[in-house]
C-alpha positions in Angstrom: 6.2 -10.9 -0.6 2.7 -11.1 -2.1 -0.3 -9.9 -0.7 -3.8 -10.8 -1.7 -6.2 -8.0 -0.7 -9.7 -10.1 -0.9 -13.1 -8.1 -1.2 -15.6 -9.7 1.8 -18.4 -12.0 0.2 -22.0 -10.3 -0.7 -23.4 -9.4 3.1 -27.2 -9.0 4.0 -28.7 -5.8 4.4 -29.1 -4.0 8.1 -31.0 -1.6 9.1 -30.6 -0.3 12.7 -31.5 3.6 12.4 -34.5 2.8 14.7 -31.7 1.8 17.7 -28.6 3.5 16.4 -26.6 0.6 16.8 -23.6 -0.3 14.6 -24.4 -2.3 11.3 -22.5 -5.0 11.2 -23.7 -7.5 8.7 -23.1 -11.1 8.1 -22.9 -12.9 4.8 -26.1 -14.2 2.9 -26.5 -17.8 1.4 -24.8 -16.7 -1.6 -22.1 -14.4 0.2 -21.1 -18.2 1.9 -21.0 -19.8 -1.5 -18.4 -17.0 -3.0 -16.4 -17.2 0.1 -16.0 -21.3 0.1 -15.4 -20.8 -3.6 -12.6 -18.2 -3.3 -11.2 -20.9 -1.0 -11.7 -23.8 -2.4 -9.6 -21.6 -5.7 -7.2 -20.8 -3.3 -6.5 -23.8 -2.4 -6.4 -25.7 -5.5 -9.4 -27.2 -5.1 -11.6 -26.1 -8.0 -11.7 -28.2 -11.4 -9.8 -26.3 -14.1 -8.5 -24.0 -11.5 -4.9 -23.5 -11.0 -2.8 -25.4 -8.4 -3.1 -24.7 -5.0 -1.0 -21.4 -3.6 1.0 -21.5 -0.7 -0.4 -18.9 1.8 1.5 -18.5 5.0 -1.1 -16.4 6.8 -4.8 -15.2 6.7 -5.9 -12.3 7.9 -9.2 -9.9 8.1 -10.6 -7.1 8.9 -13.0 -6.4 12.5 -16.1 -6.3 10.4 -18.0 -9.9 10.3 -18.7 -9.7 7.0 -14.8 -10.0 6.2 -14.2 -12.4 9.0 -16.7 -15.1 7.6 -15.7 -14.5 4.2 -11.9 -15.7 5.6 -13.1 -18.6 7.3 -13.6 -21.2 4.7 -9.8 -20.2 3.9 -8.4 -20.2 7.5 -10.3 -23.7 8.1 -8.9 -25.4 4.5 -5.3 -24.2 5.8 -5.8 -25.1 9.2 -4.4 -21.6 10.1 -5.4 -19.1 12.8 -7.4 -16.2 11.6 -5.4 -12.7 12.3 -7.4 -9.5 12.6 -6.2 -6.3 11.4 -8.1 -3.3 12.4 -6.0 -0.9 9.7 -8.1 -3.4 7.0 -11.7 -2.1 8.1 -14.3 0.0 5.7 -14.4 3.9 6.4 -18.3 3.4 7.0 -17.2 2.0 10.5 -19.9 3.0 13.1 -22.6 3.5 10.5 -26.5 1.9 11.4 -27.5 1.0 8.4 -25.5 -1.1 5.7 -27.7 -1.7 2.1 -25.5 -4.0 -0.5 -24.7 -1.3 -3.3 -25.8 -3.6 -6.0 -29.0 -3.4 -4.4 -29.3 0.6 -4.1 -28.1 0.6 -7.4 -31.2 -1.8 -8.6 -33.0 0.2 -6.9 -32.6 3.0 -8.5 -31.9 4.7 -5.0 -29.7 8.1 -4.8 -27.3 7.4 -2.4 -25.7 4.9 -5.1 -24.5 8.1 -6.4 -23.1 9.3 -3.2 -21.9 5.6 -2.7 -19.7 6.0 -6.0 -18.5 8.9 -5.5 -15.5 10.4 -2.8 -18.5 11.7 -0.9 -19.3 8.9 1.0 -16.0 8.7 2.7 -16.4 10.9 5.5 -12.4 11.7 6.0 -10.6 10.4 2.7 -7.2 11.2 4.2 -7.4 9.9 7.6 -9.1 6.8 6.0 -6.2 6.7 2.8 -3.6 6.7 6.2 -5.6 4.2 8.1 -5.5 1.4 5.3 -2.1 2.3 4.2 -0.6 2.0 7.9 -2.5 -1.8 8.0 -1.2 -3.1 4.6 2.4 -1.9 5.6 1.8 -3.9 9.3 0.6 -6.8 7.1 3.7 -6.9 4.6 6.2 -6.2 7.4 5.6 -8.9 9.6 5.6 -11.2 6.3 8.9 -10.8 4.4 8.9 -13.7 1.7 5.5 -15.2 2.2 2.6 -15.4 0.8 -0.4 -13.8 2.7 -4.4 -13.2 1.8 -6.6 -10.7 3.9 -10.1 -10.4 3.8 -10.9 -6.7 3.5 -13.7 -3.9 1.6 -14.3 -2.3 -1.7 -12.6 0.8 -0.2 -9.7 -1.1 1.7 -8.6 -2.3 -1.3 -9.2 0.8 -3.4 -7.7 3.1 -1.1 -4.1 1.2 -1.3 -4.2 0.8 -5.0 -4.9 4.2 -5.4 -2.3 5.1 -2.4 0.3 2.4 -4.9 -0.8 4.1 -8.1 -0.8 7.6 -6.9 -4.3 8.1 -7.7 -6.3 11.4 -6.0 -9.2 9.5 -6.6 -9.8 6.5 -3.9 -13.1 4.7 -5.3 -11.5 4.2 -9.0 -13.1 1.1 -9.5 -15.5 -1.4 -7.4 -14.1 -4.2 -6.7 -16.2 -7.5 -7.1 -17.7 -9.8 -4.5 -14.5 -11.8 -3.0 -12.4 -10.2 -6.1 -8.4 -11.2 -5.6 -6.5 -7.8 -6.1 -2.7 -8.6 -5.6 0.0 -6.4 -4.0 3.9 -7.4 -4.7 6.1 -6.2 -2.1 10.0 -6.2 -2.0 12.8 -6.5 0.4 14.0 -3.2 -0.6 10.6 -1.6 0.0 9.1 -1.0 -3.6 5.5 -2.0 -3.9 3.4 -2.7 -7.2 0.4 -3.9 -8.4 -0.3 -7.2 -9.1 -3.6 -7.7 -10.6 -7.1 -6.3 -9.9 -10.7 -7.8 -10.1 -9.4 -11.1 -10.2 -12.8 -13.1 -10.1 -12.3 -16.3 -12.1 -12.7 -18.6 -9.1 -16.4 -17.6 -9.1 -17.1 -18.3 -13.0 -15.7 -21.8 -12.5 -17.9 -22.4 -9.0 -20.5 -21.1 -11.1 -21.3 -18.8 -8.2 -22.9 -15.3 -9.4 -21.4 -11.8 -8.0 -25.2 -10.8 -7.1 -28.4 -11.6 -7.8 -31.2 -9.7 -8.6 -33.4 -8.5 -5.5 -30.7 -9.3 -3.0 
């Protein structure tokens, strides 16, 4: 089978320190216009774009930003959206969730800690956690053809776990990037692609822009 590991569109910024509740952000203006542009590539709908895929399932993480970011998809297909918890971020629970191009922009030092293996608080537990949900996705899918919506560090962590990579945040993964995982009967899995992000050039749809 193939699976389609799909970085969430660009979020807004929350900020809840004040209450300590949970960020859980959901897409900006532009973060709707990658997501319906992924789609609309997904389906075949994009001029110059390739033919449509056939997709047999959509799924996504809890986290609203990857369920939105799904949506357009789910809706084009006429499919139920599934939710896999396995797929979430590790900063689960956090109050405060800034974009990282915007930190970065910024000039702001927890970019740096952002980049870097620090900011996951348990690597392993979080390397487990993504691994377990990918291998729930691909097991209840022999043969088919599935895309879920998931985070920069969902997607690294597998690669990384398929690669066999120490490092987990090897690369950052772009607004609504495609990053494919082929999976066989007989239980090998290998990498597809990574970063694919051509359905945005042809939308015309930027990756970020400056000051959010």
């Amino acid at each position: 089978m193939e699976l389609l590991l799909v970085r969430h569109a660009l979020p807004v910024r929350v900020d809840n320190r004040d209450t300590g509740d949970e960020a859980d952000p959901v897409l900006s203006d532009l973060g709707w216009r990658q997501s319906r542009a992924v789609a609309d590539w997904l389906v075949g709908a994009l001029p110059g774009g390739p033919s449509a895929e056939p997709i047999d399932a959509v799924y996504a993480s809890t986290r609203a930003r990857a369920r939105q970011t799904a949506e357009p998809l789910a809706e084009r297909l006429g499919q139920e959206l599934r939710i896999e918890p396995g797929l979430d971020e590790y900063d689960y629970g956090e109050p405060e969730y800034v974009p990282i191009e915007e930190l970065k922009e910024a000039g702001d030092p927890r970019w740096h800690e952002l980049v870097s293996e620090d900011a996951i608080p348990a690597p392993e537990a979080f390397m487990a956690q993504v691994v377990t949900g990918v291998d729930r996705i691909i097991a209840a899918h022999p043969g088919q053809r599935v895309v879920a919506f998931c985070h920069g560090g969902t997607i690294c962590a597998y690669m990384a776990h398929l690669l066999g990579l120490d490092r987990i945040l090897f690369f950052e993964a772009a607004y609504t990037s495609v990053n494919r995982v082929l999976a066989a009967s007989t239980g090998e899995r290998s990498l597809g692609s990574l970063n694919e992000t051509a359905h945005l050039r042809v939308a015309g749809v930027p990756t970020y822009l400056p000051g959010g």
